[in-house]
C-alpha positions as protocol buffer text, in pm:
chain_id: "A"
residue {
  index: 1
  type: UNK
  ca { x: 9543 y: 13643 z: 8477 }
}
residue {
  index: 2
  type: UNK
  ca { x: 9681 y: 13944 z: 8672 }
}
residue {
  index: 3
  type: UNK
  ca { x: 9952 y: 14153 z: 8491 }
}
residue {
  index: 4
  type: UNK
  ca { x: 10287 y: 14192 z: 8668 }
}
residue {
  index: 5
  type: UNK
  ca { x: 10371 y: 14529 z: 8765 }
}
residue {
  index: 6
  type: UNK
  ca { x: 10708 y: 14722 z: 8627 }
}
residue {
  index: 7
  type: UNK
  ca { x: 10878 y: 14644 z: 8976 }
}
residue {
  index: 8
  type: UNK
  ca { x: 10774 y: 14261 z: 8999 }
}
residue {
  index: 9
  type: UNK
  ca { x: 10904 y: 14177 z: 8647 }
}
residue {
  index: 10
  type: UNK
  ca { x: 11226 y: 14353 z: 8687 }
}
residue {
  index: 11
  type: UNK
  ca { x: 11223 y: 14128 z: 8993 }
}
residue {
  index: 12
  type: UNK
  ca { x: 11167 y: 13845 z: 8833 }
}
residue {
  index: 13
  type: UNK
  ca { x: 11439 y: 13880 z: 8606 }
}
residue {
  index: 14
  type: UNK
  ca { x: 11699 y: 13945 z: 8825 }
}
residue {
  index: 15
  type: UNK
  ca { x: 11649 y: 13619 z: 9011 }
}
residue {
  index: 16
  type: UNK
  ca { x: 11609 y: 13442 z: 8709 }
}
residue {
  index: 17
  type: UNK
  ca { x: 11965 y: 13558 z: 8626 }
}
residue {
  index: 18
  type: UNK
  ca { x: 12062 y: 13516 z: 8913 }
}
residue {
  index: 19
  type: UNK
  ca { x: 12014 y: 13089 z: 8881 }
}
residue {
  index: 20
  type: UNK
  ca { x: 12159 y: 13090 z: 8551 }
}
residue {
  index: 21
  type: UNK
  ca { x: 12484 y: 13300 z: 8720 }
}
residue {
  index: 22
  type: UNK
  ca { x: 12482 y: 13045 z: 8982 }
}
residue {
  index: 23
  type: UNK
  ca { x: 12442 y: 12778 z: 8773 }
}
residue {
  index: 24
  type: UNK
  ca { x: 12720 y: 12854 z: 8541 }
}
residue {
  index: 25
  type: UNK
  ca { x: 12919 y: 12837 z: 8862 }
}
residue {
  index: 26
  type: UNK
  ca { x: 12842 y: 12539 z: 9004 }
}
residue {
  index: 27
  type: UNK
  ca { x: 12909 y: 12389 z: 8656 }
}
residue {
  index: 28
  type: UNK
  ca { x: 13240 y: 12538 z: 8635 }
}
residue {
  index: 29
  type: UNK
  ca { x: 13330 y: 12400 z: 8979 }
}
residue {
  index: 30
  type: UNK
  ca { x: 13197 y: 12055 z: 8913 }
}
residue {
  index: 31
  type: UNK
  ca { x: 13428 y: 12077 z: 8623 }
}
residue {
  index: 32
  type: UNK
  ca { x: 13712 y: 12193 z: 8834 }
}
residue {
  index: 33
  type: UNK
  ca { x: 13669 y: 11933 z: 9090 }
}
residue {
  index: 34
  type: UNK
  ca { x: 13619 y: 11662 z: 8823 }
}
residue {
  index: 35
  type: UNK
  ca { x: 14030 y: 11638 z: 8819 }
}
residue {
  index: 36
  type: UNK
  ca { x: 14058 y: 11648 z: 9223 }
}
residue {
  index: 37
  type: UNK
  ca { x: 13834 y: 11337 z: 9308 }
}
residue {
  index: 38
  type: UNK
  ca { x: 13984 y: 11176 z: 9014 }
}
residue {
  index: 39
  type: UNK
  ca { x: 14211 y: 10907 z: 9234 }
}
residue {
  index: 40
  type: UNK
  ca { x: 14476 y: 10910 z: 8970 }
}
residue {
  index: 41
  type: UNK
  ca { x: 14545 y: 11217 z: 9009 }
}
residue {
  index: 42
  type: UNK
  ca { x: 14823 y: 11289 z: 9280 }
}
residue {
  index: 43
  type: UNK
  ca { x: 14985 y: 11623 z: 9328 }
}
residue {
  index: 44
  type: UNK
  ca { x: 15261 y: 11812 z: 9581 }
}
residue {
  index: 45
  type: UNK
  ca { x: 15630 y: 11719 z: 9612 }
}
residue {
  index: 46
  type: UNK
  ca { x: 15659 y: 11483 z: 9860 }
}
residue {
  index: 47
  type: UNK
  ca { x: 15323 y: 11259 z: 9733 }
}
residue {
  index: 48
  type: UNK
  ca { x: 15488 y: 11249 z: 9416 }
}
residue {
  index: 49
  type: UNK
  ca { x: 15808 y: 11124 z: 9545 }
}
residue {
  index: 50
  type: UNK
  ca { x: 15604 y: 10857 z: 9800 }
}
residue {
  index: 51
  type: UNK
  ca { x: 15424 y: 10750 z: 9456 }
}
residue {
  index: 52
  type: UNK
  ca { x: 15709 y: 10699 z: 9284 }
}
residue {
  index: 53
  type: UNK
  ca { x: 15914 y: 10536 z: 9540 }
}
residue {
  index: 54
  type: UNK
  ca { x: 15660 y: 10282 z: 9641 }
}
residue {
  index: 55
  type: UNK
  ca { x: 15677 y: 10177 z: 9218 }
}
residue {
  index: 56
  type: UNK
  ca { x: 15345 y: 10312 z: 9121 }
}
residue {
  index: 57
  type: UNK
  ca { x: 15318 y: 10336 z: 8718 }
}
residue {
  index: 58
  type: UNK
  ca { x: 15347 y: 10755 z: 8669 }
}
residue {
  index: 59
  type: UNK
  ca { x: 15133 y: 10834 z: 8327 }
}
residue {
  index: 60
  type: UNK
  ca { x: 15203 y: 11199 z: 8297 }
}
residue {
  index: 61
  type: UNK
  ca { x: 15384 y: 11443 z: 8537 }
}
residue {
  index: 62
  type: UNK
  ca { x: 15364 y: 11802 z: 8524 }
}
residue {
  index: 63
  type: UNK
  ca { x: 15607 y: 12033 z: 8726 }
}
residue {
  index: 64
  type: UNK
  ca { x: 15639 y: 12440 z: 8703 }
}
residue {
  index: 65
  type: UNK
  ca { x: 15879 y: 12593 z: 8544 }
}
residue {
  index: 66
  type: UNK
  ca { x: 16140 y: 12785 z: 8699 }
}
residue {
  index: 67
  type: UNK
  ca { x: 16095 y: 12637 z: 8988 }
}
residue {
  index: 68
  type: UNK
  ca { x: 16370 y: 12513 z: 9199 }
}
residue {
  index: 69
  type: UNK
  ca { x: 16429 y: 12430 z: 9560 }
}
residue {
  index: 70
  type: UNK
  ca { x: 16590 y: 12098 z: 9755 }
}
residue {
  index: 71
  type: UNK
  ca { x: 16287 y: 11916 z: 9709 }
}
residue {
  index: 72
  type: UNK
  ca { x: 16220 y: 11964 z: 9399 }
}
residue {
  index: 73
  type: UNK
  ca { x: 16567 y: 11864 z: 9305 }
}
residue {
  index: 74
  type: UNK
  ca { x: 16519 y: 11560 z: 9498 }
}
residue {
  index: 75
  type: UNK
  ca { x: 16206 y: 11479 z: 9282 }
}
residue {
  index: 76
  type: UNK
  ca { x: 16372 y: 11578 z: 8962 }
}
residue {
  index: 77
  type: UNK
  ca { x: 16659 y: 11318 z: 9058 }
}
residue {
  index: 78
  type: UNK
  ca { x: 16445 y: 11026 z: 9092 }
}
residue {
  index: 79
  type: UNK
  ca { x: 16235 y: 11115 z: 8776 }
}
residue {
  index: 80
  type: UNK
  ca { x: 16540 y: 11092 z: 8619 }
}
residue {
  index: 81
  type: UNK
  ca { x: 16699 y: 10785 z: 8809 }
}
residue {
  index: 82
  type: UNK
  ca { x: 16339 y: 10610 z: 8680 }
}
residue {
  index: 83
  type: UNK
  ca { x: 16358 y: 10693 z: 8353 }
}
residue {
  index: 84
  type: UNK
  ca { x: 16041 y: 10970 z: 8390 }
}
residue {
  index: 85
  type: UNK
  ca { x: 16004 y: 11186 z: 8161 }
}
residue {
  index: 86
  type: UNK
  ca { x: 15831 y: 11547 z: 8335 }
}
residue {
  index: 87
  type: UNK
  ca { x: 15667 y: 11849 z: 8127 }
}
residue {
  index: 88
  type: UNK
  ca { x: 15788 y: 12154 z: 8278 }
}
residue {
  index: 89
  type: UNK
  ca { x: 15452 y: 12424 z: 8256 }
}
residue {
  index: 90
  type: UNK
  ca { x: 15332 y: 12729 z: 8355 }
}
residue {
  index: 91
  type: UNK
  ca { x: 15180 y: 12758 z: 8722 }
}
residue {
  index: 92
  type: UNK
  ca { x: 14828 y: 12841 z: 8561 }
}
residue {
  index: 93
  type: UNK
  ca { x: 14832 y: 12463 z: 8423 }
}
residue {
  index: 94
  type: UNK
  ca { x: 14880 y: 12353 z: 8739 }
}
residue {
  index: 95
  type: UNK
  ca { x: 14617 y: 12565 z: 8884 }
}
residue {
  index: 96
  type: UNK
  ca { x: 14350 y: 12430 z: 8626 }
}
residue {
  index: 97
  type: UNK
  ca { x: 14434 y: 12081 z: 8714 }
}
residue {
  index: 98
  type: UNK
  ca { x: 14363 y: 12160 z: 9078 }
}
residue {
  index: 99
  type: UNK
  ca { x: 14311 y: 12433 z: 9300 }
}
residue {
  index: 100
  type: UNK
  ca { x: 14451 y: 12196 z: 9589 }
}
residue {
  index: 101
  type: UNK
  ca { x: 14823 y: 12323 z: 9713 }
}
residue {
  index: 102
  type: UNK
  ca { x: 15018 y: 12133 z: 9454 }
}
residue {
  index: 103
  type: UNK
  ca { x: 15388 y: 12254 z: 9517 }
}
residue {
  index: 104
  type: UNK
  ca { x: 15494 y: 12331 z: 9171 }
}
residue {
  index: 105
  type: UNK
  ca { x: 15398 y: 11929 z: 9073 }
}
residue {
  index: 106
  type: UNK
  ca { x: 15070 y: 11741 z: 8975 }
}
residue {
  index: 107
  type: UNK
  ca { x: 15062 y: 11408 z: 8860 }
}
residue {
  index: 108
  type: UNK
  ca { x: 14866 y: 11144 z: 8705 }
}
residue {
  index: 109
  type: UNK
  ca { x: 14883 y: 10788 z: 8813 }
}
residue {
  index: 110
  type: UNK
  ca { x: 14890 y: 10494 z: 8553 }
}
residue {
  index: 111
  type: UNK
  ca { x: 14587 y: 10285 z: 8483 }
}
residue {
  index: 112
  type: UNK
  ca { x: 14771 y: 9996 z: 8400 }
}
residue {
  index: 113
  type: UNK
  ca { x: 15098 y: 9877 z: 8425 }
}
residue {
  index: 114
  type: UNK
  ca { x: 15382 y: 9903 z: 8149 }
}
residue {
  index: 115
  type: UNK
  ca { x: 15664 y: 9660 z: 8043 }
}
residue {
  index: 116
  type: UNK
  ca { x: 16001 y: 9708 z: 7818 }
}
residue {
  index: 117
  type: UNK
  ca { x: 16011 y: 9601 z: 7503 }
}
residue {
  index: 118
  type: UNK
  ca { x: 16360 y: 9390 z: 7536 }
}
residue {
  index: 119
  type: UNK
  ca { x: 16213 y: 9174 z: 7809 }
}
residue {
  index: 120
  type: UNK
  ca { x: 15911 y: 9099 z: 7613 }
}
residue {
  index: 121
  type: UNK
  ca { x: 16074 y: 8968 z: 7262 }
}
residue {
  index: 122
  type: UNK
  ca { x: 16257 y: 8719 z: 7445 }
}
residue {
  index: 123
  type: UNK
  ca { x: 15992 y: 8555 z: 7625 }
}
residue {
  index: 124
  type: UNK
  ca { x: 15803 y: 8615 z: 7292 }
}
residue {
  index: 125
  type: UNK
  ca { x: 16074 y: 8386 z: 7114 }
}
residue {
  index: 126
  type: UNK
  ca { x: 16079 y: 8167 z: 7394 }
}
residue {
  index: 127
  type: UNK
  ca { x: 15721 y: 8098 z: 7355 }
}
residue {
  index: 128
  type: UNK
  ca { x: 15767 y: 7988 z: 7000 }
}
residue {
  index: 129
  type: UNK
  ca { x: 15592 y: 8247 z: 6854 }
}
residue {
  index: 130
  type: UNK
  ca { x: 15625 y: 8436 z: 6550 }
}
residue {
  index: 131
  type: UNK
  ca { x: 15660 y: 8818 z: 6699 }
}
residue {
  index: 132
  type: UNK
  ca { x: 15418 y: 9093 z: 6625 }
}
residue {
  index: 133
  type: UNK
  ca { x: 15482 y: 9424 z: 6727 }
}
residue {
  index: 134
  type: UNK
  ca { x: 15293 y: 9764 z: 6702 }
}
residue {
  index: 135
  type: UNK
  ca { x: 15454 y: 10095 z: 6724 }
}
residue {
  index: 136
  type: UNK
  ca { x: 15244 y: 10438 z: 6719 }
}
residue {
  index: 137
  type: UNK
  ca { x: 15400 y: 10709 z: 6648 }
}
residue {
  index: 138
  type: UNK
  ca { x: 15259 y: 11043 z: 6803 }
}
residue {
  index: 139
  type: UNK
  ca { x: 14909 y: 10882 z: 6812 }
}
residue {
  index: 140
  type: UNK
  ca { x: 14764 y: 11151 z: 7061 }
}
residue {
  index: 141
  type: UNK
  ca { x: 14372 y: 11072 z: 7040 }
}
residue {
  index: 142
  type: UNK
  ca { x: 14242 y: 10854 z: 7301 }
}
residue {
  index: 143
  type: UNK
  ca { x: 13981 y: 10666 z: 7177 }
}
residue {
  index: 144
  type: UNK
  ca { x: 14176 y: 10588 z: 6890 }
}
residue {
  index: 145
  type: UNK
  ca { x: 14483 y: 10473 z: 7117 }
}
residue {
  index: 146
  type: UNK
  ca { x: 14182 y: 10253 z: 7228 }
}
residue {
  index: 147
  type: UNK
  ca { x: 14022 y: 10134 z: 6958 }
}
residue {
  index: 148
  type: UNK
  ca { x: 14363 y: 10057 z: 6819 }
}
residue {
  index: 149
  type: UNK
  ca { x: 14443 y: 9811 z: 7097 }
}
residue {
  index: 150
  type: UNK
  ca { x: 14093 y: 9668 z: 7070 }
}
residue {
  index: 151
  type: UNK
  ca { x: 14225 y: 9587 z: 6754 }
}
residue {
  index: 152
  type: UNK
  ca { x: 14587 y: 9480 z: 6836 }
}
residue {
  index: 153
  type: UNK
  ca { x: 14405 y: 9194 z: 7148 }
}
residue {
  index: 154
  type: UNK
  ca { x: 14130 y: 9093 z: 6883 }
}
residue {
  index: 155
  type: UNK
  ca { x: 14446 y: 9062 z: 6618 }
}
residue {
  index: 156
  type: UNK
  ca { x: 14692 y: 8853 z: 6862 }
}
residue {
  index: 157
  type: UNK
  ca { x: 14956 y: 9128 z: 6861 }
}
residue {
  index: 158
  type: UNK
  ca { x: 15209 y: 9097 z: 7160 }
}
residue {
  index: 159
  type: UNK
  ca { x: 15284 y: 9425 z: 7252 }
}
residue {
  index: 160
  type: UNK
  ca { x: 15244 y: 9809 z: 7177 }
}
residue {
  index: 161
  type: UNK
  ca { x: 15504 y: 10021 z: 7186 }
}
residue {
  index: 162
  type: UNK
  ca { x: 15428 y: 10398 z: 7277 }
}
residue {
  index: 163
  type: UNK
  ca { x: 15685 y: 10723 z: 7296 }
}
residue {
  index: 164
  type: UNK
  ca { x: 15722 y: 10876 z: 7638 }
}
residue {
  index: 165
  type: UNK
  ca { x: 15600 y: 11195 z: 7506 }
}
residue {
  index: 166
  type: UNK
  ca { x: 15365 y: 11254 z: 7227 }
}
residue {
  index: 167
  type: UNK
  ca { x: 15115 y: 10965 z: 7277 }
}
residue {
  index: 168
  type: UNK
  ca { x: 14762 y: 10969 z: 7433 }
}
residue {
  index: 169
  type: UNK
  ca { x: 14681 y: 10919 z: 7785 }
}
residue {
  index: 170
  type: UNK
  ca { x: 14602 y: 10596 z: 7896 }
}
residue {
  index: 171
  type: UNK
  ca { x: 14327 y: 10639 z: 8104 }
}
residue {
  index: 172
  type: UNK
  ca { x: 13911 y: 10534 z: 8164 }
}
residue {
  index: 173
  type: UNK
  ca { x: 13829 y: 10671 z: 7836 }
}
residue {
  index: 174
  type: UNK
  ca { x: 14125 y: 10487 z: 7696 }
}
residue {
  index: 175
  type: UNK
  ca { x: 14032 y: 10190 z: 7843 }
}
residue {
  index: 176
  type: UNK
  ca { x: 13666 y: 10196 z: 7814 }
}
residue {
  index: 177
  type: UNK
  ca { x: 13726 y: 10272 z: 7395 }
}
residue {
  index: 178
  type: UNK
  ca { x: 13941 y: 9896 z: 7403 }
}
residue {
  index: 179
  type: UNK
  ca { x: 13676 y: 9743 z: 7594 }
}
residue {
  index: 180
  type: UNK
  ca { x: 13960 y: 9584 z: 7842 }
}
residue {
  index: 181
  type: UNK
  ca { x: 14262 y: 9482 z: 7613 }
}
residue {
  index: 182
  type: UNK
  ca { x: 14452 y: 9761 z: 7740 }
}
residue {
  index: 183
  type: UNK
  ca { x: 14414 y: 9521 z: 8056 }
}
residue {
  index: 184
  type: UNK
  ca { x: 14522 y: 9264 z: 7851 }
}
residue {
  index: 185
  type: UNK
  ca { x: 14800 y: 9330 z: 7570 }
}
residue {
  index: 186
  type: UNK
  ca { x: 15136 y: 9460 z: 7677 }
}
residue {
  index: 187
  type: UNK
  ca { x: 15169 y: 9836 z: 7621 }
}
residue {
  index: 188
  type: UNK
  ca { x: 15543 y: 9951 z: 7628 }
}
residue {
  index: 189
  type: UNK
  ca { x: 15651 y: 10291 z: 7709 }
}
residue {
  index: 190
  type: UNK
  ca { x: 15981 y: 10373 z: 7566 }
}
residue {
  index: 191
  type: UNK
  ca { x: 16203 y: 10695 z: 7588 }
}
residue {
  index: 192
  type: UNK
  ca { x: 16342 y: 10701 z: 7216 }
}
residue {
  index: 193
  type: UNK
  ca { x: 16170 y: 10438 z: 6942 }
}
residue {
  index: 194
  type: UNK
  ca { x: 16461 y: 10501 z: 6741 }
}
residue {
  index: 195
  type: UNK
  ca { x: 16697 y: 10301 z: 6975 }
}
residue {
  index: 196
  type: UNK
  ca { x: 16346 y: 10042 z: 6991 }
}
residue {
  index: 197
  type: UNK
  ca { x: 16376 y: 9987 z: 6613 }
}
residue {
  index: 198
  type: UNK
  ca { x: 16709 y: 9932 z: 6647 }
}
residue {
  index: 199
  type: UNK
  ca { x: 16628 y: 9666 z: 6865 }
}
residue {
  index: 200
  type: UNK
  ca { x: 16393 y: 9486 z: 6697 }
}
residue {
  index: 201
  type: UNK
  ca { x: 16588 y: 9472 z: 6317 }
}
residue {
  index: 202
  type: UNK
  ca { x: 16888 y: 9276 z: 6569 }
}
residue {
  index: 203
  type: UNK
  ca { x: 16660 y: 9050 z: 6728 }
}
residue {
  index: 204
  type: UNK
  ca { x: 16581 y: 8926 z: 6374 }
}
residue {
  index: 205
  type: UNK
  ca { x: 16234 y: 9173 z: 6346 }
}
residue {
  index: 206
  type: UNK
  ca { x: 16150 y: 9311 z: 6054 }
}
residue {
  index: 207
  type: UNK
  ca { x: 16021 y: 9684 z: 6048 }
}
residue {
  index: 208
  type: UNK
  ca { x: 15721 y: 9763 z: 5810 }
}
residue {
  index: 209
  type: UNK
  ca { x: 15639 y: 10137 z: 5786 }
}
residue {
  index: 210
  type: UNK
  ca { x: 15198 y: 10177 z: 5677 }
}
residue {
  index: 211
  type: UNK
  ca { x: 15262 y: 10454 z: 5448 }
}
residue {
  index: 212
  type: UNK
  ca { x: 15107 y: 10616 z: 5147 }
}
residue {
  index: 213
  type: UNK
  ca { x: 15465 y: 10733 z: 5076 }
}
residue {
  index: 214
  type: UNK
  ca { x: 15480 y: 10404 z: 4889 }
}
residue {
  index: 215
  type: UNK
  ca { x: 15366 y: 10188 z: 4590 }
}
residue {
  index: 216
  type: UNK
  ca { x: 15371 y: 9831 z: 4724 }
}
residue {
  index: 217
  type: UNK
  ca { x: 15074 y: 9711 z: 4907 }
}
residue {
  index: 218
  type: UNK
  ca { x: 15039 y: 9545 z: 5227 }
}
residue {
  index: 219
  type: UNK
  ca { x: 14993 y: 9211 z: 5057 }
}
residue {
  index: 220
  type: UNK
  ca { x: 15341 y: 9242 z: 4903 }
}
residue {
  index: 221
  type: UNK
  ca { x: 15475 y: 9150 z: 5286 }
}
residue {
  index: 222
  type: UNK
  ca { x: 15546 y: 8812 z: 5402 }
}
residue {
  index: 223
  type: UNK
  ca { x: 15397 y: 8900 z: 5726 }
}
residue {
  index: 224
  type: UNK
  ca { x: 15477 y: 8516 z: 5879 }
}
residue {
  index: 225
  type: UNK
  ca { x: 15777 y: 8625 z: 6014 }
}
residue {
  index: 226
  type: UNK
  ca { x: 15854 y: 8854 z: 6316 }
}
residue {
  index: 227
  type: UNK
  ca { x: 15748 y: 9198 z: 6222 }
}
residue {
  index: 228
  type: UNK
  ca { x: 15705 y: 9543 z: 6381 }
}
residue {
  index: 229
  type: UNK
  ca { x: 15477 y: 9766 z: 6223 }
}
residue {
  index: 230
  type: UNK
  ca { x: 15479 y: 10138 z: 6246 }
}
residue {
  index: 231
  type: UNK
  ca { x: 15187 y: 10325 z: 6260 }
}
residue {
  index: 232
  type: UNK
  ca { x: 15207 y: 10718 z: 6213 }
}
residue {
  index: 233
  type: UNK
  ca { x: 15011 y: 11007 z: 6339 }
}
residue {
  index: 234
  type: UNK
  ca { x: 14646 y: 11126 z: 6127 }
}
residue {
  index: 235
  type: UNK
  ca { x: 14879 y: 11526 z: 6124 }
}
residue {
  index: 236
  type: UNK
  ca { x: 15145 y: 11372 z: 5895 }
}
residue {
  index: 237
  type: UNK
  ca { x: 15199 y: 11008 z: 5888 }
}
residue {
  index: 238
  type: UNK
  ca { x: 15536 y: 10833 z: 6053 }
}
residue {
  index: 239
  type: UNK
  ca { x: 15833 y: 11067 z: 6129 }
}
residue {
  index: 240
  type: UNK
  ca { x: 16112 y: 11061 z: 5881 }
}
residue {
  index: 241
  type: UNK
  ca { x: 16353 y: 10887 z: 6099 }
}
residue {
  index: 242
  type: UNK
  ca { x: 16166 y: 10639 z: 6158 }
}
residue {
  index: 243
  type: UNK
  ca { x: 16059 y: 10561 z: 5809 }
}
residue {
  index: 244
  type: UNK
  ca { x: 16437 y: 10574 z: 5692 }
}
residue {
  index: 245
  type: UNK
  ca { x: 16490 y: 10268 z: 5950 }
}
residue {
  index: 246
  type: UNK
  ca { x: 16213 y: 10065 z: 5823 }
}
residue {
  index: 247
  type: UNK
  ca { x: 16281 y: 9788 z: 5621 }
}
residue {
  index: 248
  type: UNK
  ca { x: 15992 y: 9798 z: 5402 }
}
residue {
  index: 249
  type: UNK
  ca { x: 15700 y: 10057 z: 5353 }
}
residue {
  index: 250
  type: UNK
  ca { x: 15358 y: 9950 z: 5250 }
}
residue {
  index: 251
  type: UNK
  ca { x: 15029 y: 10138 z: 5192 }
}
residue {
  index: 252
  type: UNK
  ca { x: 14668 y: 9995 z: 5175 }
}
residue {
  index: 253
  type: UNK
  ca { x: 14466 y: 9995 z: 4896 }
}
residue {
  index: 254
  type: UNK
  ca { x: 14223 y: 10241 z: 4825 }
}
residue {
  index: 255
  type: UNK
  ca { x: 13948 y: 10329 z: 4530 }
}
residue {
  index: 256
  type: UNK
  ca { x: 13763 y: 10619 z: 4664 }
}
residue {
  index: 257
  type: UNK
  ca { x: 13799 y: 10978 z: 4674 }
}
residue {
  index: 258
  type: UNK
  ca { x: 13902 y: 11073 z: 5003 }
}
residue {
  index: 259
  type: UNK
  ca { x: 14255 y: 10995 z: 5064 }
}
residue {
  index: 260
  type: UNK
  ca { x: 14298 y: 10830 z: 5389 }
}
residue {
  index: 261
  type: UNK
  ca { x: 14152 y: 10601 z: 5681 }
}
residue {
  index: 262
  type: UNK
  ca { x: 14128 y: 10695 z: 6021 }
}
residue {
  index: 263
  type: UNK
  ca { x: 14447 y: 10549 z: 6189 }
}
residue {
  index: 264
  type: UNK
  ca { x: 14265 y: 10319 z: 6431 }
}
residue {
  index: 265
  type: UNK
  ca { x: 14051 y: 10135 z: 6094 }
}
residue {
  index: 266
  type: UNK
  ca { x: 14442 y: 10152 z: 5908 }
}
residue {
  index: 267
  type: UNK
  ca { x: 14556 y: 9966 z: 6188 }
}
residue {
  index: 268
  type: UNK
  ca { x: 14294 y: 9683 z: 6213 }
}
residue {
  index: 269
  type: UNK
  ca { x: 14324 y: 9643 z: 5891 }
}
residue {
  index: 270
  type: UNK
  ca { x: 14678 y: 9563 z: 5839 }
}
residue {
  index: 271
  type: UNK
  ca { x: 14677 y: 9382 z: 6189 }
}
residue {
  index: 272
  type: UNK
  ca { x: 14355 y: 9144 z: 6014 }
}
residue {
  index: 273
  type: UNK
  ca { x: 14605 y: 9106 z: 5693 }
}
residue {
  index: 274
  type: UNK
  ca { x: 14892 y: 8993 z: 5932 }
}
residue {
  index: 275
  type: UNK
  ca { x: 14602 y: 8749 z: 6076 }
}
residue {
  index: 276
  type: UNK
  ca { x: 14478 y: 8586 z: 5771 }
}
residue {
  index: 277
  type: UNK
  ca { x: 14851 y: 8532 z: 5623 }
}
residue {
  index: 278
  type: UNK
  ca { x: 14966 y: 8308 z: 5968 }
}
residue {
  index: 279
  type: UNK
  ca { x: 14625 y: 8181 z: 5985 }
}
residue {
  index: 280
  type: UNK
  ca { x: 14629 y: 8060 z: 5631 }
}
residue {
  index: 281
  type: UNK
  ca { x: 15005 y: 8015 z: 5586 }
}
């Protein structure tokens, strides 16, 4: 085998960085691009305002800060007119979601289509039913927001109620992680849960914080009635002001050494106790 003179390998090795440069490159633009073929994704002024106009479901909206100018104003109206709630960010957000001339506004477009929570207990009551509700607090993870309502479909819940802002995105990998019940069970978007609790305790629902801030179990709950139960972020549980509304707090029982579940098993779990007590009733 012939040796390679001094010239030939140095040769060699500056094409062969060469692909790996140009490599790293195209990976960084596939990357890049993987937001502007995504069809949810919708961005300038006027788009957004067509979107939102024509009724399509917004999921998140981001807009730069600072900026101001008729059109923008004219967006900012009807966000607020609709009850959309915008994250004002800097430009270089913008820029990483695409490189596209966005205007100052990028949006993404909802998967799936969202109801309010005081049109759904009605018909809920209507129905006959007993009411159960599930409320996640600042649940940001995605494939636990999914594997959550997996659980909530599988569990006969009626509805999940979400914050505006602090909750995971619902989208593919959302979906994909419920295997279809987010297609399914009725997801509710609200603007303040507080005023949603409210709600609920004068429609005759009672609210049951899962808690380790608490002694009784969940089998100390008469779960046959109407309930709502809250379900708090993996960070730090369920916000104080929600847990001083509740009207009962419950933990679930545990004997080994590490101190908590992952909030998507918490959550089937309860949901399965709720299931055998109507079941068995």
């Amino acid at each position: 085998m012939a040796e390679w003179s001094r010239s030939e390998r140095l040769s060699a090795s500056k094409n062969t960085n060469l692909r790996i440069w140009n490599f790293i490159f195209f990976t960084q633009d596939c990357l890049l691009n993987s937001h502007i073929i995504n069809s949810n994704l919708t961005y300038g002024i006027r788009p957004v305002i067509e979107a939102i106009q024509s009724g399509k479901e917004i999921e998140r909206i981001f807009i730069q800060q600072g900026l101001n100018n008729p059109l923008m104003n004219e967006l900012k109206v009807l966000l607020k007119k609709n009850n959309v709630v915008y994250m004002a960010v800097p430009v270089e957000k913008l820029n990483r979601l695409t490189r596209s001339n966005h205007q100052g506004v990028v949006c993404y477009l909802s998967d799936i289509t969202y109801f309010k929570i005081e049109e759904i207990v009605p018909q809920i009551f209507e129905e006959g039913k007993s009411p159960l509700i599930l409320i996640l607090d600042r649940i940001t993870d995605v494939r636990n927001f999914g594997a959550i309502a997996r659980a909530a479909e599988c569990a006969g819940a009626d509805a999940i109620v979400i914050p505006s802002k602090g909750a995971a995105q619902i989208n593919s990998d959302a979906i994909k992680t419920s295997a279809g019940a987010l297609h399914r069970i009725k997801v509710c978007r609200e603007n303040n849960l507080k005023e949603v609790i409210e709600f609920l305790k004068q429609s005759g629902i009672a609210i049951i914080a899962c808690t380790e801030k608490t002694n009784d179990l969940i089998y100390s709950v008469d779960f046959s009635s109407p309930v709502a139960i809250i379900m708090g972020s993996e960070e730090d549980g369920i916000s104080g002001e929600y847990l001083k509304r509740c009207d009962q707090k419950v933990r679930i029982p545990m004997s080994g050494k590490i101190s908590s579940l992952n909030v998507s098993v918490a959550t089937g779990i309860i949901l399965y106790e709720v299931m055998r007590q109507r079941a068995y009733k």
